[in-house]
C-alpha positions as CSV (number, residue, x, y, z in Angstrom):
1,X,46.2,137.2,89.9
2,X,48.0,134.1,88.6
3,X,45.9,131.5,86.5
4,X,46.6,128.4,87.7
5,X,46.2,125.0,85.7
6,X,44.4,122.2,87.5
7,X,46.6,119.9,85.8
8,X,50.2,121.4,85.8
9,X,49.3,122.0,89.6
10,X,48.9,118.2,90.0
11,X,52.0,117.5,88.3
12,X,53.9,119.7,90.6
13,X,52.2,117.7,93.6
14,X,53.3,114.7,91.9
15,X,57.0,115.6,92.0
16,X,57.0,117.2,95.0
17,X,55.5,114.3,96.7
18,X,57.0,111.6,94.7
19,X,53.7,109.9,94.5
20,X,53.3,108.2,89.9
21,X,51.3,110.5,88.0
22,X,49.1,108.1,87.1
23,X,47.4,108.0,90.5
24,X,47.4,112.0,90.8
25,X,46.9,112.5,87.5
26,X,44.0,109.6,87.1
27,X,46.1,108.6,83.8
28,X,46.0,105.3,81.8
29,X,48.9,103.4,82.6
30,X,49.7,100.7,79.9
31,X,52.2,97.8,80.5
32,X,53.1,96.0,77.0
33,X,54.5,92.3,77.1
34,X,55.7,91.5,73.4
35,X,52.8,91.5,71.0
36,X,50.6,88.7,72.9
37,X,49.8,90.8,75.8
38,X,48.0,94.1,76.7
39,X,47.7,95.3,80.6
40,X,45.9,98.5,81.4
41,X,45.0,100.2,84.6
42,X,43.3,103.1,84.9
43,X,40.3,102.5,82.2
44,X,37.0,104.1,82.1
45,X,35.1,101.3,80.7
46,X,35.2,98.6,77.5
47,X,33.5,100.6,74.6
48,X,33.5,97.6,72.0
49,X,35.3,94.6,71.7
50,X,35.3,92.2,68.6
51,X,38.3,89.6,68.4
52,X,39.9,92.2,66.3
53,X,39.8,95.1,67.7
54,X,39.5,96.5,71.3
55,X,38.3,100.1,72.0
56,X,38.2,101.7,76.0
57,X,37.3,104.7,77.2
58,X,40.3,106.3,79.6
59,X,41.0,109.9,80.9
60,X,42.9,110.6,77.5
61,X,40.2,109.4,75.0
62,X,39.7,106.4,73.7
63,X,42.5,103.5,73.1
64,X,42.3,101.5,70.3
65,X,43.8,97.9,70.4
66,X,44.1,96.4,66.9
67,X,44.9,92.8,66.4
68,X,44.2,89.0,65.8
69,X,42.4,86.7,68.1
70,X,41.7,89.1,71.0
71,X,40.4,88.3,74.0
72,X,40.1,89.8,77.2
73,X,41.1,88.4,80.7
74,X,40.6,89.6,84.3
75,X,38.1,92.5,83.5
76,X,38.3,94.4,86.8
77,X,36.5,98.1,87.5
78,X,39.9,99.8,86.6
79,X,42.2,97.2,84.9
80,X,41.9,94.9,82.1
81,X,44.3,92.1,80.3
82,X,44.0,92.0,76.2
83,X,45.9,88.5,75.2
84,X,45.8,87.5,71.6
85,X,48.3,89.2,68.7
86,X,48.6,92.7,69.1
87,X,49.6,94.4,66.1
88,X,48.7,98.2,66.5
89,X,47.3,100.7,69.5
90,X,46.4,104.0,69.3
91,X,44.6,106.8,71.0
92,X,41.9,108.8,69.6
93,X,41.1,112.3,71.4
């Protein structure tokens, strides 16, 4: 009997179908404009926000936003804007 990932069987019904990962696959997707703006779909909640630094929890861990004058804009159940200078992100598993 075959073993049969849950997630490489998604990302075969993603291609087959066509349909972004990100909605199969319930992934973070994270758009970047320049370093003055942050957009991210797919988040699993605001862990701790200071005007430096931005942690949320998403289906990959945590992602970390580093940076000067953050503030957050359009806080929505699954998407978030970060404006201010971003100077670093990262993901911690």
């Amino acid at each position: 009997m075959p073993f049969y990932n849950k997630k490489n069987v998604k990302q075969k019904f993603s291609n087959y179908l066509d349909i972004p990962k990100d909605v199969i696959l319930d992934l973070p997707k994270i758009t970047v404009i320049g370093d003055i703006q942050l957009y991210v779909e797919n988040h699993r909640g605001i862990i701790e926000y200071t005007r430096e630094l931005v942690r949320l929890s998403t289906s990959l861990g945590q992602l970390v936003i580093k940076g000067e004058n953050l503030v957050l804009r359009n806080i929505d159940l699954e998407e978030i804007y970060i404006d201010g200078l971003i100077k670093e992100i990262q993901y911690l598993r």
